[in-house]
C-alpha positions, 0 to 999 in steps of 0.5 A: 174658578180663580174666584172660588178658590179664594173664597174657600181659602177666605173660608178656610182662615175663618175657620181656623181663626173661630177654633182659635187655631193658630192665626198668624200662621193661617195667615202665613198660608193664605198669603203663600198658596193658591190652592186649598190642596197646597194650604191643607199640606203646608198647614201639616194638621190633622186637625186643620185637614178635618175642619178643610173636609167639613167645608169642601166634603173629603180633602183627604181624596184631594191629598190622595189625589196630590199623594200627600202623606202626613202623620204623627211618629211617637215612641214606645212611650206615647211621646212624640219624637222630634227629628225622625227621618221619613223618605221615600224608599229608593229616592232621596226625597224626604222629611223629619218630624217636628216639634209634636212628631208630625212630618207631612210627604207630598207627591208620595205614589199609592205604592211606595214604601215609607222608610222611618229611621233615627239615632237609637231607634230600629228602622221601619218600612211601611207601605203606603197602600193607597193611605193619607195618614200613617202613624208609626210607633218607633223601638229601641233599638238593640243597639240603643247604647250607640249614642255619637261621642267625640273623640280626638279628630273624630266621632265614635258611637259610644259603644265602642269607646275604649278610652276614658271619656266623658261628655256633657250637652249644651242643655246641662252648661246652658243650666248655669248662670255663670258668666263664663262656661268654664264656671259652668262646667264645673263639678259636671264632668268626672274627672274635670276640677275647676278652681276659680281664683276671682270674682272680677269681672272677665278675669275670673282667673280659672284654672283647669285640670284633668285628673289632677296634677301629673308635672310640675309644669305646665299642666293644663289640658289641650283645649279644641273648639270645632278640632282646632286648638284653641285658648278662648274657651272663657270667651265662648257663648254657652249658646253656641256649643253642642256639647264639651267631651273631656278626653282622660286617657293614654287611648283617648289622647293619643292621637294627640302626641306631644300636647296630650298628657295632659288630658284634652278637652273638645268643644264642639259648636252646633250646626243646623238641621234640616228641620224647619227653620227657627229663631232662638231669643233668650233674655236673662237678668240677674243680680250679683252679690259677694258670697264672703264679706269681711265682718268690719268691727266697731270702732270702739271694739277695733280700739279695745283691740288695738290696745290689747295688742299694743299691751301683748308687745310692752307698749302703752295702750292707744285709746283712752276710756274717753275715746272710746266713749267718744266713739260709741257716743257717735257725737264726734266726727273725729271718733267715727264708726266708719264701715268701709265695706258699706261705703265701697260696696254696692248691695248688688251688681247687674249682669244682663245677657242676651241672646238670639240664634237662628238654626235650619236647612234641607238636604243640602245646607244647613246653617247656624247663627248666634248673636250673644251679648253679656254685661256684667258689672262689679259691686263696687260703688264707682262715681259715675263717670258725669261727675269724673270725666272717665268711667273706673267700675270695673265691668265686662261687656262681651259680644258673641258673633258665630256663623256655622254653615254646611253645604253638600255641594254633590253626592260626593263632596261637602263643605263647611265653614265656621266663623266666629268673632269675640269682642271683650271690653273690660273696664276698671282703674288703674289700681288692681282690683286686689288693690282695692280689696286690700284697701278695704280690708286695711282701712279701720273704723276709726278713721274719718273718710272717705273724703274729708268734708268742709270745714276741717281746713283749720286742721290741715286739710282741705275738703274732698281729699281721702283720709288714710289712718297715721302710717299707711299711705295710698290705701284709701279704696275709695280714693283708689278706685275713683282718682287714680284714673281708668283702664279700658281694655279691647280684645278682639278675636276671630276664628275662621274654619273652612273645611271640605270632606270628600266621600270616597264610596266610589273607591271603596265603601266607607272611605272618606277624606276631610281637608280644613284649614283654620286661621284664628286672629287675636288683637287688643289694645289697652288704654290707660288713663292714668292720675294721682291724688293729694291724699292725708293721713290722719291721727289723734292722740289724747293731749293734756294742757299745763292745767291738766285739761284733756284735750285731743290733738288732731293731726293731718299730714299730707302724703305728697306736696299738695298739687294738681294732678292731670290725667295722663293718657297711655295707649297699648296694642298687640296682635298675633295669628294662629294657623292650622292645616289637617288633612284627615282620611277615615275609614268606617265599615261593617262586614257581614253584620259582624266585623266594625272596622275603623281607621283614621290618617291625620297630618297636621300643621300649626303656625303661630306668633306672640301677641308680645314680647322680645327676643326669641319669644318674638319668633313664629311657633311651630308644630307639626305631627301625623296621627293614625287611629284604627279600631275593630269590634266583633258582633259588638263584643269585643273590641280593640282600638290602637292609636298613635301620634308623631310630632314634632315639637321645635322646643328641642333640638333637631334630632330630639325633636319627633317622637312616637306616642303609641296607645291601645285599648281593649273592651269586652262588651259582656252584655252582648254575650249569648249567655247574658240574654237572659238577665233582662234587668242588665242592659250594658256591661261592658269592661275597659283597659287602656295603655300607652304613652303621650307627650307634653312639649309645656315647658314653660315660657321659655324657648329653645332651651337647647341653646346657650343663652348670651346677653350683651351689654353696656357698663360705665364701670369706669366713669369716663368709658362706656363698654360691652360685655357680654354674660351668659345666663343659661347653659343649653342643654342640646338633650332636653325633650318632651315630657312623657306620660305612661297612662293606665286606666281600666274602666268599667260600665253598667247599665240596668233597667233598660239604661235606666239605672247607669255606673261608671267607674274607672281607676287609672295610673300615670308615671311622668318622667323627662320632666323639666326641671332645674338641678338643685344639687349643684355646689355652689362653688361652681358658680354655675348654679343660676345658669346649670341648663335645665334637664329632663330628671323630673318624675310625678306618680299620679293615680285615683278613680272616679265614678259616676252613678245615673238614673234617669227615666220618664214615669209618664208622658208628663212627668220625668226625673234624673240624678246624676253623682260624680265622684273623683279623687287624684293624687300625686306623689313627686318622685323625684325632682333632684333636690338635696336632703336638708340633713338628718337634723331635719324631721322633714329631709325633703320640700318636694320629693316624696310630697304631693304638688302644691304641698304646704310645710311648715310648723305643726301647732301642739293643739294638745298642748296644756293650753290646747296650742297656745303659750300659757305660762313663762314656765312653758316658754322657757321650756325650749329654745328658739331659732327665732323670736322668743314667743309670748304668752298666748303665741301658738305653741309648735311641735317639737319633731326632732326632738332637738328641744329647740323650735326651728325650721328643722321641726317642719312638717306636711300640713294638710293637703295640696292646693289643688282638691285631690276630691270632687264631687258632685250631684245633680238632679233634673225633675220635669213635670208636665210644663215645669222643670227642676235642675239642683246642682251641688258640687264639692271638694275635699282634701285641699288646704289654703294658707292665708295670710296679709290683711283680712287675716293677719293682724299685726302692722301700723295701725293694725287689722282687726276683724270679728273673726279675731275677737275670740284671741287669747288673753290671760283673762279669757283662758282663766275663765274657760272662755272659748279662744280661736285665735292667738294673742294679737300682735301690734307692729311686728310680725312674731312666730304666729304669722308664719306658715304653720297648721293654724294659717293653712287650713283644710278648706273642703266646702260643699256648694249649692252650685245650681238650682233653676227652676223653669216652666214651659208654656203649653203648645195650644198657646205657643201656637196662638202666638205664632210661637213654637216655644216659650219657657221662663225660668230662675236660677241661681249660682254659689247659693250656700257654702259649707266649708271646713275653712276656719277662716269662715269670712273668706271663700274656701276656693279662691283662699288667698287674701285678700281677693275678690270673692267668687259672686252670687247669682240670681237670674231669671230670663226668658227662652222664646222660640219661633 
C-alpha cells in the first residue's frame, strides 16, 4: 500500500510539472505529505484537484471523505479578496483566504455552517450541505465607512470620529524615495508642513508643524510610535510602519493633556497575521544630484565685475584689459578659469537601501520581522581614504532592526512585545558641512587651485598646498574638506515595549484592560579626527619696470608658518534612558443595535535622563498624568465624545503643577437619517464640531524656572587674592505654568457614489495664552532686566481650514484610478507678547505684537520710483536724508513711510510673509492598470518669504562674490539703454544700505515641486508562481524632480532659503519587491 502511495504522489509531481505549474512547491508537498488526500488539501488549487482526479478517478469524494472544503471569495466586483475570515460556525477552527481569494477547511463535517466575515463587508452563512467547493460573493456592507483609525491611546472606526483626524498607510510613505519618512510624509496629510533645511546626509534638518505656528516656543507636535512618545521618527524604516495619523484638535488631543497643543502625530508599526507566512525583500538603487547649483562666472567676466564695483565705490579698477585677455586666452596658469563647483562636486551621489521582512502566524501568535539597511553619500568630491588614512565624505549608513510579536496566551489574556534597534553612522570632516558650501561660494575663478602644482616653488609655495584668493583665509573647500580631518559619529538607539491586555468579558461584556511598559535607550559616541594644513593666499597684480615694461607680480603668502601638522584624535559619548508605564482600561459595547458605547481610563508614568549637560539639565525628568475618553453613537447618527487629561508637569512648582484639560465633540451623521435613504448618489454626510483645552509644558530648554537661579564664582580682581562670589542670573518666578491652548474646529464629510467621490473640509481656531515669555517693557534702570523671571503673558490667535478632495474607483477588475488633493492654509497673529511701542515717529509701533510668528520687517523698495527702485540721479539722492550711509547711484531706493523725509529704521514695514508656508497643497495621483502602476505626487506652498543674505547672495567683501544671477546689476550705461536690471549697483569691500533687510533680499519663495512619480509593474502570478514566488514588482521613482518658485533668487532652493546650505537632493531610484 506504502509503495502505491508514493507512485501516485511521483505521478502527481509529473504532472504538475508538465502543465508547468508551480514546481518548487509540488516539490515542497511531495516532501512534506504522505497521502494524496493531504497533497490535494495542502496544494489548496482547484486546478491541481482537477488534474488528482484525472489520474486517481474523483478526489473530490476523497476530500468529501476528509471533509475538505475549499473555494474562492471575490467581491462584488469579480476581484479577489485577501484576508477573509472563514470558520466554522460554533468552533474556533478556521482560516483566511490568500493572495487570489482561495482558503481550503479541512475535517469540515456535511452539516456545518461556514461563517465568512471581513472589515467592511456583511457577514455570511452558508451551509456546507455535504459540498467540497464553496464560492462566496462578498457585500458592502451598510456600514462600510467603519474604516479602524487610531486615535490618542486607542482605535476607533472611522465613523464615529469626531475630532480632526488624518491618517496615511504604509503604501503611500513607501511611494517616496526619500531617505527619511518625514521627507516622505510630506504634502500627504492635510494639515502637516514639513520644512527641510538640508540636503546632508542624516541631518537634513526637518521641521514639523501641525496647522502652523500657534506659540512662540517650542511648537513641534507630540510624536508616539507604537503609543510611546518617541523622538526618532527620522530614524525609522518606512517598511516597518503600518500607518502615520496626525491628530488636530482639542477632541482628538485631549487625552494627551500638558503635550497636545501642539497637534500629535501616531505611528503605528506593523504586526503580523494569520495569513500564511512570507518573506518581503526589497532592494533600491538611486542616484543623488543638487536640485540648486550656484552658476560660477568666468573668470574674465568675475574680472569685469570686480572692477565695476571697485568704480561704484571710487576706487581704481583691478583688472587690466591684458589681464583679462590673459584669462580668456587660458595660456596662463596664474589667469586661470577655475569652476570650483566642478572640482568639488561629484555629478551624482549614491544611495542604496535594502530591506527584508518576514510577517505570519495563526490564531495564537503572530509576529513580524524587519531588517533594513540605507547607505546614502554626499556628492562632494572627498579623496579616498587609501590616499589620506581617514575616510572625510560625508555619508550616512543606518540599520534597522524591528521584532513585533503578539501571542494570545488564553481565551482571556494576550500579549506582545516590540523591540526595535537603530544603528546611524554618520561621517564627514571636521569642518561643517556649510562650511564648505561657504567655501565653494567664496572662492573666485581667478584663483589657481585647488592645490598648488609643481614647479611654483620660485614663488613662495611649494606643491600640493591650497590657494586662497588675497584676503580670505581658511576658505579653500577642497582644503576644508580633505585636510582638516574626519568626524565619525555612532548613535545607537533601542526601543523595548512589552504589553499585556486582558479581556475582561467575564465581568462584563466588552470590558478590557491593557498594561505596557517601555524603556527605550539612547547612546553615541563621536570620534574626532581633528588636522590643519599650510595653507597660502594668492594675488596678482599688473607691475611696471623702470623701462616701462608690463610685467605681473605674483605673490604668495603663507597663512601660518609652514609646519607639519599630525592629526589629533578626541573621542565623545553620551547616553540617556527613557521609561514609560500605562495602564489602560476600555470599554466598547452595542446595545440593542442602537446605543455604541465607548470608554477609556489611562494612567501613565515617564521617566527620563539627558544624554548631556550640567546642572540642573543633569536631573532625571519626569511626567505623569490620567486621561479618560468616553463616547456614544445612537443608530450611527449621532454621536457625542468627551475627552479629558490630568497632568503633571515638574517644569512648575508644586501646587502649579497639575491641571485639567477637558474637550467634547459633537457629530451628526445625515446620511443615516431615514429621510436621506432616498438620495442614493449620497453615501456619507456627516458634520463635526469639536472644543476644548490642552496644554504644552515646552518651554524651551530651561528647567524649574520657578526658581532663582545663583552662580558662584571666582574673581582675582585684586592680584594677589583669589574670591568667591556669588550673582544671580534669573529671578524665579513660583506662578509660571503651562501653556494653554483653546481649540475649535468644525469639520464636515461627504462621500458620494458609493465613497467614490470624497470631501473633507474643516476650519478651526486656537487662542494660546499663558505663553512664556521674557518681559520687554522693564526699565532698564532697574538693572534687572537680564535676570526679570519669565511670565506666562504671551498670547497667539491661530485659525485656517484645510480641505482634502478624493476620488477613487476600480473601472474594471484590470484597471483602477485615485487622485487625492490637499489644501491647507494657517495663519497666526501675536496678540501679545509684552513689548513697548517704538514711538509714534515709528510707521511700524511693533516688531512682534499684531504680526504673524517669523515675520520680516524691514525696508520697503519704492519699485515705483522713476528708476523702477533704484537711485538714478545725484538729484534724487539729495532728496532725503539718511540715518546711515549716503546711497549711490543705482543703490535700492526705500520708501519714505513716515513721512519724516529721512530714510531710517523708522520707515520699517512687514515684507511679505512669515518663515513658516501659511499654505500648502498637494495632489496625488494613482493609476493601476493591469500589472502596471502610476503614483504622481505634486506638493507646494505659498505665502512664505525667505531673507537671503552672505556669499552666494550678497556680493560685496575682499575679494568680492559675483555669480551669474548679478550680471544684470545696475549701471549708468544699462539703464540709459533700457536694459533689463535685477540687481543693484554692485559693491566692492563694504556693505551699504543694499545689504540690509529690505523687500528686495526677503522674497516670496512659494514653489510648487514635482515631489514624487514612480512608476512600477507587477509581474503575472502564473509566473510568480513558476518561481516559487508570491510576488514580484519592479519599479522607478523619483523625488524633487522640477520646481517652479516665485523665489527671485532662482539658483538657491526656495524651501531651504538660508545661503549658503546644502540644497535639498534629487532622486532617481529603481528597485526591486520581491515577495515569497
Amino acid at each position: 500500500m506504502q509503495k502505491k502511495l508514493r507512485y501516485k504522489q511521483l505521478l502527481i509531481l509529473h504532472l504538475l510539472a508538465e502543465r508547468k505549474k508551480n514546481m518548487a512547491r509540488a516539490v515542497l508537498v511531495f516532501l512534506l505529505f504522505s497521502s494524496v488526500d493531504a497533497m490535494a488539501s495542502a496544494l489548496s488549487s482547484n486546478d491541481y484537484v482537477k488534474t488528482v482526479d484525472g489520474v486517481f478517478g474523483s478526489s473530490t469524494s476523497m476530500m468529501q471523505q476528509q471533509g475538505v472544503v475549499l473555494g474562492t471569495v471575490t467581491g462584488s466586483d469579480g476581484i479577489a479578496i485577501l484576508g477573509v475570515t472563514v470558520s466554522i460556525k460554533g468552533t474556533d477552527k478556521g482560516v483566511v483566504t490568500d493572495f487570489d481569494g482561495k482558503y481550503t477547511l479541512k475535517n469540515v463535517p456535511e452539516d456545518a455552517v461556514l461563517v465568512f466575515s471581513y472589515l467592511g463587508m456583511e457577514s455570511q452563512e452558508i451551509p456546507v450541505s455535504g459540498k467540497s467547493v464553496v464560492d462566496v460573493t462578498m457585500k458592502n456592507s451598510i456600514e462600510e465607512l467603519e474604516e479602524i483609525v487610531v486615535v490618542g491611546y486607542g482605535k476607533q472606526d472611522k465613523l464615529s470620529v469626531t475630532g480632526s483626524v488624518a491618517d496615511i498607510k504604509t503604501e503611500g510613505i513607501k511611494q517616496s524615495p526619500s531617505p527619511n519618512v518625514v521627507g516622505a510624509l510630506t504634502g500627504r496629510l492635510p494639515g502637516l508642513v514639513t520644512v527641510q533645511s538640508s540636503g546632508r546626509p542624516g541631518a537634513e534638518g526637518y521641521g514639523i508643524y501641525l496647522r502652523g505656528l500657534s506659540t512662540t516656543n517650542g511648537s513641534s507636535p507630540l510624536i508616539l510610535i507604537d503609543g510611546v512618545p518617541r523622538d526618532n521618527i527620522t530614524q525609522l524604516d518606512p517598511n516597518e510602519i503600518e500607518n502615520v495619523t496626525v491628530l488636530k484638535d482639542a477632541s482628538a488631543t485631549a487625552v494627551f493633556g500638558v503635550r497636545g497643543a501642539n497637534g500629535v502625530i501616531l505611528v503605528t508599526t506593523r504586526v503580523g497575521n494569520t495569513e500564511e507566512p512570507s518573506i518581503d525583500f526589497s532592494y533600491e538603487t538611486g542616484m543623488q544630484y543638487l536640485t540648486y547649483k550656484t552658476e560660477m562666472l568666468d573668470s574674465w567676466d568675475y574680472a569685469a565685475m570686480r572692477n565695476q564695483a571697485l568704480i561704484n565705490d571710487g576706487y581704481a579698477p583691478k583688472y587690466s584689459d591684458r589681464q583679462i585677455a590673459l584669462m580668456k586666452a587660458g595660456t596662463s596658469p596664474f589667469y586661470p578659469n577655475t569652476d570650483w563647483y566642478e572640482i568639488m562636486t561629484n555629478d551624482f551621489a549614491p544611495i542604496n537601501r535594502y530591506n527584508v521582512n518576514m510577517s505570519g502566524g495563526n490564531k495564537r501568535f503572530k509576529y513580524f520581522f524587519n531588517a533594513g539597511l540605507l547607505d546614502q553619500k554626499s556628492f562632494y568630491n572627498a579623496l579616498p581614504k587609501d590616499e589620506l588614512g581617514y575616510d572625510p565624505q560625508f555619508k550616512l549608513t543606518r540599520y534597522n532592526f524591528r521584532t513585533n510579536v503578539e501571542m494570545k496566551v488564553n481565551n482571556w489574556i494576550s500579549a506582545g512585545v516590540n523591540l526595535a534597534g537603530y544603528l546611524s553612522k554618520v561621517n564627514g570632516t571636521t569642518a561643517q558641512a556649510s562650511q564648505i558650501y561657504v567655501g565653494i561660494n567664496s572662492m573666485t575663478p581667478v584663483t589657481p587651485g585647488p592645490l598648488s602644482p609643481a614647479g611654483w616653488e620660485e614663488y613662495g609655495i611649494p606643491e600640493g598646498n591650497p590657494i586662497n584668493p588675497d584676503g580670505v583665509s581658511y576658505k579653500n573647500p577642497y582644503a576644508l574638506l580633505n585636510y582638516r580631518g574626519y568626524n565619525s559619529s555612532e548613535s545607537n538607539n533601542l526601543n523595548t515595549t512589552a504589553n499585556i491586555d486582558f479581556d475582561l468579558g467575564m465581568i462584563t461584556k466588552g470590558l478590557s484592560s491593557k498594561m505596557m511598559v517601555s524603556f527605550d535607550t539612547y547612546s553615541s559616541s563621536t570620534l574626532n579626527g581633528k588636522k590643519s594644513y599650510n595653507s597660502y593666499q594668492f594675488d596678482i597684480n599688473e607691475e611696471q619696470t623702470l623701462e616701462g615694461e608690463t610685467y605681473d607680480l605674483i605673490e604668495f603668502t603663507p597663512e601660518q608658518e609652514p609646519q607639519f601638522y599630525p592629526i589629533t584624535l578626541s573621542k565623545g559619548s553620551s547616553f540617556r534612558y527613557k521609561t514609560n508605564l500605562q495602564w489602560i482600561i476600555n470599554y466598547n459595547r452595542t446595545f440593542n443595535s442602537t446605543h455604541k458605547v465607548s470608554g477609556m481610563i489611562l494612567a501613565q508614568r515617564d521617566n527620563s535622563e539627558a544624554a548631556g549637560g550640567s546642572s540642573e539639565n543633569l536631573l532625571p525628568y519626569n511626567y505623569m498624568g490620567v486621561a479618560g475618553r468616553a463616547t456614544y453613537g445612537y443608530k450611527n447618527r449621532y454621536l457625542a465624545e468627551f475627552n479629558v487629561g490630568y497632568n503633571g508637569s515638574e517644569q512648575f512648582a508644586p501646587g502649579n503643577r497639575f491641571g485639567v484639560f477637558p474637550a467634547g465633540s459633537l457629530g451628526w451623521v445625515v446620511s443615516n437619517e431615514p429621510f436621506m435613504k432616498s438620495v442614493d448618489f449620497l453615501s456619507n454626510f456627516k458634520l463635526r464640531a469639536s472644543y476644548g483645552k490642552v496644554g504644552s509644558d515646552n518651554i524651551g530648554g530651561s528647567r524649574f524656572l520657578y526658581l532663582d537661579k545663583m552662580n558662584v564664582g571666582t574673581s582675582g580682581r585684586i592680584a594677589t587674592i583669589s574670591d568667591l562670589f556669588v550673582t544671580e542670573s534669573l529671578l524665579g518666578n513660583p506662578n509660571i505654568t503651562w501653556e494653554v491652548a483653546y481649540k475649535q474646529n468644525y469639520g464636515i464629510n461627504l462621500g458620494f457614489f458609493k465613497n467614490s467621490l470624497t470631501l473633507a473640509v474643516d476650519a478651526f481656531k486656537e487662542r494660546r495664552e499663558n505663553i512664556l515669555i521674557t518681559r520687554q517693557t522693564v526699565p532698564e534702570v532697574t538693572g534687572l532686566s537680564t535676570i526679570y523671571p519669565k511670565a506666562n503673558l504671551g498670547i497667539v490667535e491661530n485659525k485656517g481650514f484645510e480641505v482634502e478632495l478624493g476620488y477613487s474607483k476600480q473601472f474594471t477588475k484590470d484597471f483602477s484610478m485615485g487622485i487625492r488633493n490637499t489644501f491647507s492654509y494657517a495663519k497666526n497673529k501675536n496678540v501679545f507678547a509684552d513689548e513697548a511701542s517704538q514711538g509714534d515717529d515709528y510707521y511700524l509701533q511693533y516688531r512682534k505684537q499684531g504680526l504673524s510668528i517669523g515675520q520680516y520687517t524691514g525696508k520697503i523698495v519704492d519699485w515705483d520710483s522713476p528708476g523702477n527702485g533704484y537711485y538714478i540721479s545725484l538729484e534724487e539722492i539729495d532728496e532725503t536724508t539718511y540715518s546711515g550711509a549716503k546711497p549711490r547711484l543705482g543703490d535700492l531706493k526705500y520708501l519714505d513711510l513716515n513721512g519724516d523725509g529721512n530714510i531710517g529704521p523708522e520707515d520699517n514695514d512687514v515684507i511679505g510673509y512669515p518663515t513658516v508656508p501659511q499654505v500648502s497643497y498637494s495632489s496625488i495621483l494613482n493609476i493601476a492598470y493591469k500589472g502596471f502602476d502610476l503614483s504622481l505626487m505634486f506638493q507646494g506652498a505659498a505665502q512664505v518669504t525667505k531673507n537671503f543674505t552672505a556669499s552666494g547672495v550678497w556680493e560685496y567683501g575682499d575679494p568680492g562674490y559675483y555669480f551669474e544671477y548679478q550680471q544684470n546689476h545696475w549701471t549708468q550705461e544699462r539703464w540709459e539703454n533700457g536694459e533689463t536690471i535685477s540687481y543693484p549697483a554692485l559693491a566692492s569691500f563694504k556693505r551699504n544700505n543694499n545689504h540690509t533687510i529690505n523687500s528686495f533680499f526677503t522674497t516670496d519663495v512659494s514653489y510648487l515641486r514635482l515631489k514624487n512619480v514612480e512608476i512600477g509593474f507587477t509581474f503575472p502570478k502564473s509566473l510568480c508562481e513558476n518561481l516559487g514566488l508570491q510576488k514580484i514588482r519592479i519599479y522607478t521613482n523619483g523625488s524633487n524632480l522640477a520646481t517652479w518658485t516665485k523665489n527671485r533668487f532662482s539658483h538657491l532652493d526656495p524651501e531651504i532659503g538660508r545661503s549658503p546650505l546644502i540644497p535639498i537632493t534629487q532622486i532617481f531610484n529603481f528597485g526591486v519587491n520581491v515577495k515569497i
